[in-house]
C-alpha positions, 0 to 999 in steps of 0.5 A, a space after each residue: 269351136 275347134 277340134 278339140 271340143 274347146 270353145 274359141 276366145 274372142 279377143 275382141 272382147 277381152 280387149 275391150 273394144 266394140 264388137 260388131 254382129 259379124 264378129 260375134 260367135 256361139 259356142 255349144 256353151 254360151 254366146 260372147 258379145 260385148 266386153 260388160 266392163 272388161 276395160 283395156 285398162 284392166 286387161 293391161 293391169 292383168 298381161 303386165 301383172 308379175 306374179 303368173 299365178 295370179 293373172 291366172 286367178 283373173 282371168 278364171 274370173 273376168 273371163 267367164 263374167 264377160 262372157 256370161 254377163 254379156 246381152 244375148 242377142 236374137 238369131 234365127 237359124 240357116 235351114 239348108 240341105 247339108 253340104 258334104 265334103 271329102 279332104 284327104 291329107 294327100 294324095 301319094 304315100 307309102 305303105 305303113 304312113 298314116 294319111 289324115 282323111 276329114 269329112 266335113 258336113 254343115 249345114 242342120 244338125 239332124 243328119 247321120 253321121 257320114 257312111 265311108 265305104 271301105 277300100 280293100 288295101 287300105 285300113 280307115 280308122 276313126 279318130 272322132 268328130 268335132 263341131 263348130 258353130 258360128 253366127 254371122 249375120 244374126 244367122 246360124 252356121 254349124 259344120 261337123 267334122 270326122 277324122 279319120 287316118 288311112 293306112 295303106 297296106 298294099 300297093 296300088 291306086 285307090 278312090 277314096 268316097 264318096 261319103 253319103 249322108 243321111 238328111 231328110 229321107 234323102 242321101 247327100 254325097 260327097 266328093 271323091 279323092 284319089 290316093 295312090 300308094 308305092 312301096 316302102 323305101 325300107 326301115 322306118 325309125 322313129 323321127 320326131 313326128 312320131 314321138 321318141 320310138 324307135 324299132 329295129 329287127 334283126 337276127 343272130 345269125 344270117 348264115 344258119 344251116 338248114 333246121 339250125 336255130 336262128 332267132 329273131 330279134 324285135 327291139 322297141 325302145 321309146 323315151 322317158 316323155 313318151 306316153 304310149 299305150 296298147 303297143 302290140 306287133 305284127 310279125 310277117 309271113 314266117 311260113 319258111 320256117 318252123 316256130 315253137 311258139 316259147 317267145 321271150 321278152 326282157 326290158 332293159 335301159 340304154 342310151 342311143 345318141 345321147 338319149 336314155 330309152 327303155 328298151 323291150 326286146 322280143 326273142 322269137 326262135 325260128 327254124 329254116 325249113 328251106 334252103 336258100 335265100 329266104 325273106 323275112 317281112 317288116 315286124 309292124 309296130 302298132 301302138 296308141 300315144 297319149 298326146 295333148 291337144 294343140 291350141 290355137 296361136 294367140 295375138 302377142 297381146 297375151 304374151 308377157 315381156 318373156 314372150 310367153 303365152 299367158 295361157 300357158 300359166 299351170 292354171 290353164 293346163 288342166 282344162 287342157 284336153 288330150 288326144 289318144 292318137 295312133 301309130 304304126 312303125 314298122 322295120 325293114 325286111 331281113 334277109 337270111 342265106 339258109 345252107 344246105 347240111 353237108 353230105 360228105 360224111 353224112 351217117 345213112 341213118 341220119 334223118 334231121 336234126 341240128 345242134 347238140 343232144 346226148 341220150 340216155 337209156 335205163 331198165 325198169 329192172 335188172 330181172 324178168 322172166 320170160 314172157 315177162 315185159 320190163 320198160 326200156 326208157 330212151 330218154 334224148 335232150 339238147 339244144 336244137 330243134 328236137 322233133 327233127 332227130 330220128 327216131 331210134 331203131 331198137 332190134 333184138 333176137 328173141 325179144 318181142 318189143 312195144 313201142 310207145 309214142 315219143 312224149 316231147 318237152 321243148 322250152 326256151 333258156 335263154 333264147 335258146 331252145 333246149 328239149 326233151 323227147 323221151 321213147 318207152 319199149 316194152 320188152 318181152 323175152 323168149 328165152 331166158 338166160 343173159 339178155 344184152 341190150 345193145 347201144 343205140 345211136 342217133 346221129 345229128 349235125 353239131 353246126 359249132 364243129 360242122 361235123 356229124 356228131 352221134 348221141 349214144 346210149 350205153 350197153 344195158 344187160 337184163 337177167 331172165 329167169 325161166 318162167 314158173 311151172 305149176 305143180 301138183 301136190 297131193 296130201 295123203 291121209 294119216 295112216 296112224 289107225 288111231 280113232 279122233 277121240 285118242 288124238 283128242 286126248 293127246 292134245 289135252 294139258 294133265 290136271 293139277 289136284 293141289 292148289 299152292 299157297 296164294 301169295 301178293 306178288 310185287 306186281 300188285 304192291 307196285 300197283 297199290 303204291 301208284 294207284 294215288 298217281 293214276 286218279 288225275 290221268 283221266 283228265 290228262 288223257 282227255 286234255 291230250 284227246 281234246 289238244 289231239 283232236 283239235 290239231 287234227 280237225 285244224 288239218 283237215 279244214 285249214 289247208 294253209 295250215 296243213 300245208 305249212 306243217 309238212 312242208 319240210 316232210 314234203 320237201 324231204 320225201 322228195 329229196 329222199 327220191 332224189 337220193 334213190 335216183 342218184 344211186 341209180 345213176 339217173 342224174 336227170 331225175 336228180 336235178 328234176 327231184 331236188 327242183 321239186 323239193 324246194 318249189 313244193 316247199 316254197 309253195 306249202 310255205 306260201 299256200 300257193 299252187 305249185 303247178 305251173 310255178 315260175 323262177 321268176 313268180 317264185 322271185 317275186 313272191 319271196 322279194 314281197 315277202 321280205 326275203 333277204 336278197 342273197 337268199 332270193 338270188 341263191 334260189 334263182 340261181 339253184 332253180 336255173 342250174 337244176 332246169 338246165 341241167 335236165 336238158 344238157 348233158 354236159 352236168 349229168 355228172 356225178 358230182 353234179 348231181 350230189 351238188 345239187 342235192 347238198 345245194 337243195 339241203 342248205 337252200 331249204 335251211 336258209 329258206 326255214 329261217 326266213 321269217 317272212 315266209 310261213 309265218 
C-alpha cells in the first residue's frame, strides 16, 4: 500500500501473465493473485480503445473482478520483534523550511505508535501514518510509517530521536539523526514548491519621527488554483513600538508577472518609542494547502498513442485522495531609522505628541452663581497618537477647579489613526462678577511642516450672580376688630326672592335634534377602543413593529439635537447627531441592534435587501463624512456641519422610499 492508503495495482496481473508466489501482494483490502480471464487480448481491446469514457467504465469492472475472482492462496505470518527506524529528509536547513522526518516501524501489527521526544528550537508536526502489507514467500511482511515535518526556529545543531516503541512490555529504539540549522538568508517568496503564494512586508515610511505613526504593511497574495485553508501569521517582536491594536484588512486583485492573484493586505500602525535604527522581524506566514495525492508512475502500457495515463480518465479522479499539507513562509526583516524631534524650537511645555490635532472647549452654561459648579469640556482630536499630547493646564484666580479623568476614543480611518480625548473641569467660583476663561494651548509637532505647531481653544466668558441670602418673613395679624361670624357674612352671595320665567334655551333644541345621530356612537367609540387597544397591545409585544413606526419620530429627535448642537456652534456633536439619526433609522427599519453598527454591516445589509446602488453608495459615503468629521478639525465649519444635517434629511427621504427596507 502506498501513503496514501490506495492499494497497489499489480500489472502483472492485469496483463495477463503468470504470476509467481514472490510477485504476489496483500493489500488491507483483498489478495491479487492470477488474472482468472483478464487476457492480453482483451486489455489491448481496452488501451487502444477511442472512446476514454469507456476504457473507464472497463476497467472499473475487469479490474475488481480479477482481483476478487482470483484464488486466495494460504499464508502464515512473520512473527518478529518490531524494527525501528528514523529518516530524516536532510541533515542542513534553515530556520522557517520544512524538513519531512519518517518513522518507519515493521514487523507485528501490535506495537504503540512511536513516542518522539520533543527538541527545544524545533517544531514536530504529525502529518499522519501509512501502512504497507506485503507477502513474499507465503509470509507476511507488514510496516507502518509516521510522517512528520520539522520546522526549525531557532539556530543551532540538534539530535533528533531516538524513537522508542512499545512491543510486548518491552521498548524498541530506534536510530538517531542530526540536523543542523543556519539562519535565513533573507525574504522568502513563494516559488513553485510552495504553490502560487507570495508574501511581502514592508512599511510606508522608514524615516519616521519619534511617536509619528508608521504602518506596517503585510501582503499575501495567492493564485486563483491555489487551495489554501486556515491561513494565519505571525507578527514579530514589536516591543520598540506602541500599537493601538485597530488593524485593517482589505482584499483586492493584481496581476504580478503575468499571473492574476487575490491579494489580502493587513495595515497595522505602529509607533516608534525609540530613537535609532530599530529592527522589525520576519512576519511568518502559516497556512494548511489542500493538494492531491501523487500516484505511482505506471508502465507505458497504460498510456494510450498520446502518451497519457489511462488512469488519468476523469472516472479514476474521483477515488483520488487528497492530502492537507502545511506551510510556512515568511518575509524579511525591515529596517526603520527613528529621528529624534527637534529641539531648536521646541515650547518648554511640550511634553509628546506628533501629527495634526485641533482643540475645542465649551460651557455647560453662560450663568452661575457663586459656590455654584458649571463644566468646562476640553474636547482635543486629530491624526497621530493621541495619548502622547500633554495634558492641558487650566489656572484661574478665584475659581476652585475639579478635574476628571481624560475619556479617550482612537479608531482607524483609512490606515490612519485619528482619536479623541475629551477633559471635564468643574469650575467653582468665589466672587461673582464677569468670569473669563482663558485660551488654552497644547503644543505638538506636525512631521508635514516639521515645525511646532499649538492646538488652541478659544477665550470663554461665564457670568456669576451673587449667591441667594435667606430672609425672614413675618405675617402680622389682621387688626380689623372684627368677630369671625361678620367676615363670614361678607363672603356669602344676596338671596334672589323671585324665580323668572323658564324657558328651552337653544342649547337644548339643538340637542333633541342631534340626539337621532348620537345612538350609533357607542358602537363607534367601542370600534375606536378595540382598533386602539389592539394598536397599543401590538407595540408593547411586537418590537419590530414598535420600532418600524417610530423610526422617523427617532431619526427626527435625533436631528432636532443636531439642530441645537449647531446653534451652539458644537459642530462635533452635529456630525455625531446626524450619523446617529440615519443608523437608529436604519436600525428600527431593520429590527437589528444599532450598538456596534458598522458602514460596511450597514452596506451589507441594504445591498440584500434590494437597496438601490446609488442609495447604497450615498450612505456609505454621508456615514465616512460624519466619522471624519468628528475627529478632524478641518470640517468643523459651519457650512460643514449644515451640510451634513440637509445630507441627513435628504438621505432619510430616499431611504423611506426604499421598498425593501421595513416592509
Amino acid at each position: 500500500m502506498s501513503e496514501d492508503g490506495a492499494a497497489p495495482i499489480n500489472e502483472a496481473a492485469l496483463l495477463g501473465r503468470p504470476v509467481k508466489d514472490q510477485d504476489m501482494r496483500v493489500s488491507d483490502t483483498g489478495v491479487s493473485g492470477k488474472s482468472g480471464g483478464l487476457t492480453s487480448a482483451m486489455w489491448r481491446t481496452l488501451v487502444s480503445g477511442a472512446n476514454r469514457r469507456m476504457r473507464g467504465f472497463l476497467l472499473a469492472v475487469l479490474v475488481p473482478a480479477a482481483i476478487n475472482f482470483s484464488p486466495s492462496p494460504i499464508v502464515r505470518d512473520v512473527v518478529a520483534e518490531p524494527a525501528v527506524t528514523l529518516q530524516l529528509g536532510t541533515s542542513q536547513a534553515e530556520i522557517g523550511d520544512r524538513i519531512p522526518l519518517r518513522i518507519v516501524v515493521e514487523g507485528k501489527n501490535d506495537f504503540s505508535e512511536p513516542i518522539l521526544p520533543p527538541v527545544s528550537g524545533l517544531e514536530i508536526v504529525f502529518q499522519g501514518r501509512a501502512q504497507s502489507v506485503q507477502i513474499v514467500n507465503m509470509q507476511v511482511n507488514s510496516s507502518k510509517i509516521f510522517n512528520y515535518i520539522i520546522i526549525p526556529q531557532q539556530v543551532g545543531d540538534y539530535t533528533l530521536g531516538p524513537a522508542h516503541v512499545e512491543y510486548a512490555g518491552a521498548s524498541v529504539t530506534s536510530n538517531s539523526a542530526s540536523l543542523k540549522v543556519a539562519a535565513s538568508n533573507g525574504t522568502r517568496p513563494a516559488s513553485k514548491k510552495e504553490r502560487g503564494v507570495l508574501i511581502e512586508a514592508s512599511v510606508d515610511n522608514d524615516k519616521p519621527y519619534l511617536g509619528q505613526q508608521v504602518t506596517l504593511l503585510f501582503r499575501f497574495a495567492r493564485t486563483a488554483g491555489a487551495r489554501i485553508r486556515n491561513a494565519g501569521y505571525e507578527l514579530p517582536d514589536l516591543s520598540s513600538f506602541w500599537s493601538e491594536g485597530v488593524e485593517s484588512r482589505r482584499e483586492y486583485a493584481q496581476n504580478i508577472n503575468g499571473l492574476d492573484y487575490l491579494v489580502t493586505e493587513i495595515a497595522i500602525p505602529l509607533f516608534p518609542v525609540k530613537e535609532g535604527e530599530l529592527t522589525i522581524g520576519p512576519v511568518v506566514l502559516r497556512y494548511d494547502e489542500v493538494v492531491a495525492s501523487r500516484s505511482e508512475p505506471q508502465s507505458s502500457s497504460f498510456q494510450d498513442p498520446f502518451g497519457r495515463s489511462v488512469f488519468d480518465d476523469d472516472f479514476f479522479k474521483m477515488f483520488r485522495s487528497e492530502n492537507i499539507v502545511k506551510r510556512t513562509a515568511q518575509t524579511g526583516p525591515i529596517t526603520v531609522h527613528v529621528r529624534p524631534i527637534p529641539s531648536q524650537d521646541r515650547p518648554e511645555e511640550y511634553g509628546g505628541g506628533v501629527g495634526k490635532f485641533s482643540m475645542m472647549a465649551r460651557l455647560s452654561s453662560d450663568q452661575v452663581k457663586v459656590g455654584e459648579s458649571i463644566t468646562l469640556t476640553l474636547s482635543l482630536s486629530g491624526e497621530g497618537n493621541i495619548r502622547d499630547l500633554a495634558d492641558p493646564k487650566v489656572e484661574m484666580k478665584d475659581v476652585k477647579i475639579y478635574s476628571d479623568n481624560p475619556a479617550v476614543t482612537v479608531k482607524n480611518y483609512h490606515e490612519k489613526i485619528v482619536g479623541e480625548k475629551v477633559y471635564k473641569f468643574a469650575l467653582v467660583p468665589q466672587q461673582a462678577g464677569r468670569l473669563q476663561i482663558p485660551e488654552i494651548a497644547i503644543p505638538y509637532y506636525n512631521p508635514e511642516s516639521e515645525r511646532f505647531e499649538f492646538a488652541s481653544s478659544t477665550m470663554l466668558e461665564v457670568e456669576v450672580l451673587p449667591a441667594e441670602k435667606e430672609t425672614l418673613v413675618l405675617k402680622k395679624a389682621d387688626g380689623s376688630g372684627k368677630s369671625p361670624a361678620a367676615s363670614a357674612l361678607d363672603d356669602l352671595l344676596p338671596i334672589h326672592e323671585r324665580i323668572g320665567q323658564m324657558q328651552s334655551s337653544q342649547l337644548g333644541v339643538w340637542l333633541r335634534r342631534i340626539r337621532p345621530l348620537a345612538y350609533p356612537l357607542p358602537i363607534l367609540v367601542y370600534a375606536f377602543c378595540f382598533v386602539y387597544a389592539r394598536r397599543r397591545e401590538r407595540l408593547r409585544t411586537d418590537v419590530a413593529y414598535r420600532r418600524l413606526k417610530f423610526a422617523s419620530r427617532t431619526a427626527e429627535a435625533y436631528l432636532a439635537d443636531a439642530e441645537d448642537s449647531f446653534n451652539r456652534k458644537d459642530f462635533k456633536t452635529v456630525f455625531s447627531k446626524t450619523a446617529k439619526a440615519v443608523s437608529e433609522y436604519i436600525a428600527a427599519k431593520l429590527n437589528i441592534a444599532s450598538a456596534g453598527l458598522t458602514p460596511v454591516e450597514i452596506e451589507e445589509l441594504l445591498t440584500a435587501r434590494g437597496a438601490q446602488p446609488e442609495v447604497v453608495s450615498e450612505l456609505r459615503e454621508f456615514l465616512d463624512f460624519c466619522d471624519y468629521g468628528r475627529f478632524t478639525s478641518s470640517r468643523k465649519s459651519s457650512n460643514a456641519a449644515r451640510d451634513c444635517m440637509a445630507r441627513a434629511r435628504r438621505l432619510l427621504e430616499r431611504l423611506e422610499d426604499e421598498e425593501g427596507i421595513g416592509r
